[in-house]
N, C-alpha and C positions, 0 to 999 in steps of 0.2 A: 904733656898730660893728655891721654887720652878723652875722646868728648862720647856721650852719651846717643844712643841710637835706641832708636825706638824700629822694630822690624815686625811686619805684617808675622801673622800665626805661620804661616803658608812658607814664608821666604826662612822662616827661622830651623823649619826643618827640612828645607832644604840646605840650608848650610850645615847642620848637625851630620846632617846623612852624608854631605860630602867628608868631611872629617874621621868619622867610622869606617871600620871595617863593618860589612853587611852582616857579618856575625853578631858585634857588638848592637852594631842600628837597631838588631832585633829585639835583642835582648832588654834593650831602651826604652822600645819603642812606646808602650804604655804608660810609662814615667814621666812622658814627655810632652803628652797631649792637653794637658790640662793648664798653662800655665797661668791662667788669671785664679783658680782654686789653689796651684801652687804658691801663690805671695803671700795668700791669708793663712797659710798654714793647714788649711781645711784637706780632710780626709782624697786624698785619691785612689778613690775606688776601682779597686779591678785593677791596679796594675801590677799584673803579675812579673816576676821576676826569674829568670830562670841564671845568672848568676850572683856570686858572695857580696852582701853587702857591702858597698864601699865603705871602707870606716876612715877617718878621719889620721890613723896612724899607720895607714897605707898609704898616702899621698906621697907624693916623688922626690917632695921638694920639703918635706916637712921642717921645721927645725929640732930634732929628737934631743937634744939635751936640756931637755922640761927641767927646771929648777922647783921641786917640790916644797911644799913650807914646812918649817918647823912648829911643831904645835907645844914643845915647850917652851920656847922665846915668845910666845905671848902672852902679855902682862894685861889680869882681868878679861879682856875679849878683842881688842887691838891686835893685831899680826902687824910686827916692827918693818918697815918699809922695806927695807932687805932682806927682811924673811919672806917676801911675801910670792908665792910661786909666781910663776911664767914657764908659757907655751906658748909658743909661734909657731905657725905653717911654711914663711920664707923667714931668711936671715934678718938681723934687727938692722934698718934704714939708721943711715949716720945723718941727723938733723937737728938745726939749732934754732932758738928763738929767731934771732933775727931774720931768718930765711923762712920760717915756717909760716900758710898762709892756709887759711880753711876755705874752703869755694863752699856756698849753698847755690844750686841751682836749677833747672827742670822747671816744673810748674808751679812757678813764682812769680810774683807779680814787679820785682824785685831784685836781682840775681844779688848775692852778697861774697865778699872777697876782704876775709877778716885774717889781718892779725894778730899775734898773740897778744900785744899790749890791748888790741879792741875787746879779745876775748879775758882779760883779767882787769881790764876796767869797765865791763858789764855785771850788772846785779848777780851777786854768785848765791849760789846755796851747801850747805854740807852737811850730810847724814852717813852715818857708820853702816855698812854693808856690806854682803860676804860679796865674793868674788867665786866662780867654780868652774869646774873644765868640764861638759858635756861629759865627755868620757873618764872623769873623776873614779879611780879607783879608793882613795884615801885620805892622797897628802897632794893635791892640787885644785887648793882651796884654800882660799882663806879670807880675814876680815879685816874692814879696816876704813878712816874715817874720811869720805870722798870730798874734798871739794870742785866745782864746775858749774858753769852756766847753761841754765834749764833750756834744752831744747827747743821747747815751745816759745820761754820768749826768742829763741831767735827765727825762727821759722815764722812766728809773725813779724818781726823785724822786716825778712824776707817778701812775705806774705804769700798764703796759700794761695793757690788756686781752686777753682770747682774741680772735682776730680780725683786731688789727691787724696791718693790713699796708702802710699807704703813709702819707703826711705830708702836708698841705697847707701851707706855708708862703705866710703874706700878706704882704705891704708895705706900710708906711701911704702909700704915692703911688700916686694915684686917674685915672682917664682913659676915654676909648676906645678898644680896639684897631682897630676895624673899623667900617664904614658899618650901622647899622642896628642895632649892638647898645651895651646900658646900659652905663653909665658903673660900672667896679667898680675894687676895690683891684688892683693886680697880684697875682698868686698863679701858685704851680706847683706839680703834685704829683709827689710822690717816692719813689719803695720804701721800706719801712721797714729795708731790707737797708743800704742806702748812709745812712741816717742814723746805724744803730747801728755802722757802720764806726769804729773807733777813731780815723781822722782827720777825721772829721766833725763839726763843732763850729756854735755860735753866737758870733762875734768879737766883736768891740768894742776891738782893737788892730792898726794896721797899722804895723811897723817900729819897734815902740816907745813908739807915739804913739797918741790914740786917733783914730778912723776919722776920715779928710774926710769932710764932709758929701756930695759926690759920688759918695763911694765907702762908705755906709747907716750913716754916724752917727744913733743912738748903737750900734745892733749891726745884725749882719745872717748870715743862715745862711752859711756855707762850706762846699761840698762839695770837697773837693780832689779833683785827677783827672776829674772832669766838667768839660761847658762854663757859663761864668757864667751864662746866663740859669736856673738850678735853685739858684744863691747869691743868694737874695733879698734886695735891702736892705731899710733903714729896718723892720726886722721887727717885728710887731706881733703876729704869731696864728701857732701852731701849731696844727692840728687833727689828730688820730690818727683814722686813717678804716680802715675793712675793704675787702674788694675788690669791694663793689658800691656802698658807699657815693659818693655823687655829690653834692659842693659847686656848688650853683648858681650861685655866682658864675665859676667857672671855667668851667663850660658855655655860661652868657649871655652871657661876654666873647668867646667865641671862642677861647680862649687854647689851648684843646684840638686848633685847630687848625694851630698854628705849633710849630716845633721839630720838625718829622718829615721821614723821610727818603722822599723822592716821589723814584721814579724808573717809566721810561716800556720795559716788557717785553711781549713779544709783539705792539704796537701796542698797549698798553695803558696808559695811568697809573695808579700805585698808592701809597700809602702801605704799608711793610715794616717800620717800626718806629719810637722815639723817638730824637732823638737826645742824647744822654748823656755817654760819653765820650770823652776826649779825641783824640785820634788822634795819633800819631807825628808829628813836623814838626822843620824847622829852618829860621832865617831868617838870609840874610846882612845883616849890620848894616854891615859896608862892605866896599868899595864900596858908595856909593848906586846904583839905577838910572839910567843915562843921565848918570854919570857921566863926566867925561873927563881919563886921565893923562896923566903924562908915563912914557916908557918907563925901565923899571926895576923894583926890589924893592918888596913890599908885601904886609902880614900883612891876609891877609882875616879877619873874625871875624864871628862874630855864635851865635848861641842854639840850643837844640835842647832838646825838652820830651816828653811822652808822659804821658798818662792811667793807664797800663799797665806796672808793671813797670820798671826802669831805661833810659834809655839806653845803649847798647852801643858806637854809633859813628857817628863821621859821616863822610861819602866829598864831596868838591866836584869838579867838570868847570868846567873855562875853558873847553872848544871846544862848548857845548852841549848837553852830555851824552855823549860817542863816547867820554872817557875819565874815568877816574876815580881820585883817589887821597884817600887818607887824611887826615882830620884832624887836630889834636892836641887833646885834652878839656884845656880847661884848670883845670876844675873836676872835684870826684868829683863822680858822680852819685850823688840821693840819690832817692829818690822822689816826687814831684809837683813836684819842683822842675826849673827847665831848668838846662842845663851849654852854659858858655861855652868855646867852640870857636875855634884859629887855623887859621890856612893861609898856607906862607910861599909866594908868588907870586909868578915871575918875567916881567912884563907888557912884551912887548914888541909893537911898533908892528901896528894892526891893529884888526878888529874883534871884541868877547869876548863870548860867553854865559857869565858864572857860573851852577853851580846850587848848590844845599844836598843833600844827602840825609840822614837821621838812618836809623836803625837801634835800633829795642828791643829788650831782651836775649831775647826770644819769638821775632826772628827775622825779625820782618815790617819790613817798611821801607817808607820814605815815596812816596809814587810820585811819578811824574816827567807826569803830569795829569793831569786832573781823568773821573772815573769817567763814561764817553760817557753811563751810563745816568742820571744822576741830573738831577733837573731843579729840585730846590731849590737856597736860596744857605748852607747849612750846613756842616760839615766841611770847610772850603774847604782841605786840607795836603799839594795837590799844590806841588812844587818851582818855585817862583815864579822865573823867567830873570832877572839881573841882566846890562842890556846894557853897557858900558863900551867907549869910542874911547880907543885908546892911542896917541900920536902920537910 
């Protein structure tokens, strides 16, 4: 198992720049300079970009046969544990209870080296919570009822240190993200803010049951409210870092530079910050797209979820967006969970734009497309058109 390296500013880009072609260094080189503004997610300013954003389904090594969910196998607001999507970056690790071990370690006062039976005979907790893919087009997403032991009691378990501030969380599935760099665990780093969140746990139950292997049997981090690439599976290693410290495997993978919000101001490309949480949305479950009725009655339905605070409300348009009425929640909204929503619709002969809109109780609402400025494939929670011929 690899061990944890903490490497001066100075030494770190020199090893980057050995690795690069001087083309690429260049192109970097702004991206790179900031990394104690980088863990917090905080804006990096000025750094221009002069090539395509890396996205997340460009990587080398990805695993591309994403298992999207089904949104009619969901009974009330539960996605049935086999329904429930999966995406990986490397192939799924072959691992069993009896061998599986979690390290916490770094700046601790502490170092901890838990088993699964430690990790399911500690104080557990379980709240119902969407699951989503940064780069969620639709149907990779879904909901469903977490159980795991809260983070923070283990990290005090452990005990912090002065200092710490963020988490490295690893996965035992191994790959490359990118052309030219080594082969490391998956990993991602995380505030130490959002892990001592009282919903932020280590799972090892979905719906009752213990994890599918696709979805990081035997445990794996949960953050609720954020998007899933920061809920690591197959988990293996905590590290407690401070805000200069700097895990080389996360720097050598690249990983540091997927998951950010690139967008293109002034004639400029830029990176502005991480992205993290979830954004407001709602998605119509039927009508499918490109579906075709017969004229008459029909309850449209489908989901609406937020990162942030409840849902407040959802509003649909049949003519495209020009008008809009009300919902009906047919679920209470609860936090990090989505609330299933009808619409009784009377469909007559012609041709229809449905949209979705959600609404969070803050106020902000879901838009209706996609931000002209942004130039990654992240947050993707503008109101997706469902076209439908009614005859």
């Amino acid at each position: 198992m690899p061990t944890w390296v903490v490497h001066s500013h100075s030494m770190r880009l020199l090893d980057i720049r050995a690795e690069l072609s001087r083309r690429r260094w260049l192109s970097l080189l702004a991206g790179i300079l900031l990394p104690a503004r980088w863990f917090h997610g905080e804006p990096v300013i000025g750094a221009v970009q002069s090539a395509k954003p890396p996205s997340a389904v460009d990587t080398v090594d990805v695993n591309r046969a994403a298992v999207s969910t089904s949104f009619e196998s969901v009974e009330k607001t539960i996605t049935p544990a086999d329904q429930f999507f999966a995406r990986s970056h490397h192939e799924e690790p072959k691992l069993s209870m009896a061998d599986w071990k979690l390290r916490i370690e770094g700046r601790v006062e502490t170092p901890q080296d838990l088993t699964f039976s430690d990790l399911i005979e500690s104080p557990t907790r379980t709240l119902e919570a969407v699951l989503e893919c940064a780069g969620n087009r639709g149907f990779l997403v879904s909901n469903g009822r977490w159980e795991g032991v809260s983070l923070a009691y283990l990290l005090k378990r452990a005990g912090l240190n002065s200092g710490a501030s963020q988490l490295l969380f690893e996965g035992s599935d191994e790959g490359r993200l990118m052309e030219g760099r080594p082969s490391c665990a998956y990993a991602r780093l995380v505030p130490l803010t959002k892990c001592l969140s009282s919903e932020s746990i280590v799972a090892f139950k979905l719906n009752g049951h213990f994890l599918p292997p696709r979805n990081g049997f035997p445990a794996r981090a949960f953050l609720p409210g954020w998007y899933g690439m920061d809920s690591v599976k197959w988990l293996r290693r905590i590290v407690v870092l401070g805000d200069l410290d700097q895990p080389e495997t996360f720097y050598s993978s690249g990983m540091h530079l997927l998951y950010n919000r690139w967008v293109r101001e002034g004639g400029q490309e830029r990176i502005t910050s991480r992205v993290s949480e979830i954004l407001v949305r709602s998605v119509i479950a039927f009508p499918g797209n490109g579906t075709n009725l017969a004229a008459g009655r029909y309850v449209v339905w489908g989901f609406a979820w937020t990162g942030k605070g409840l849902v407040q409300a959802v509003e649909i348009s049949t003519d495209g967006g020009t008008n809009w009425k009300s919902a009906e929640l047919k679920s209470s909204p609860v936090p990090f969970a989505w609330v299933r929503w009808t619409f009784d619709w009377v469909a007559e002969p012609g041709s229809h734009v449905l949209l979705a809109r959600a609404r969070e109780e803050s106020g902000t609402s879901q838009p209706i497309t996609r931000d002209p400025s942004r130039l990654d494939g992240y947050e993707c929670n503008w109101s997706e058109p469902t076209k439908c011929a009614v005859v």
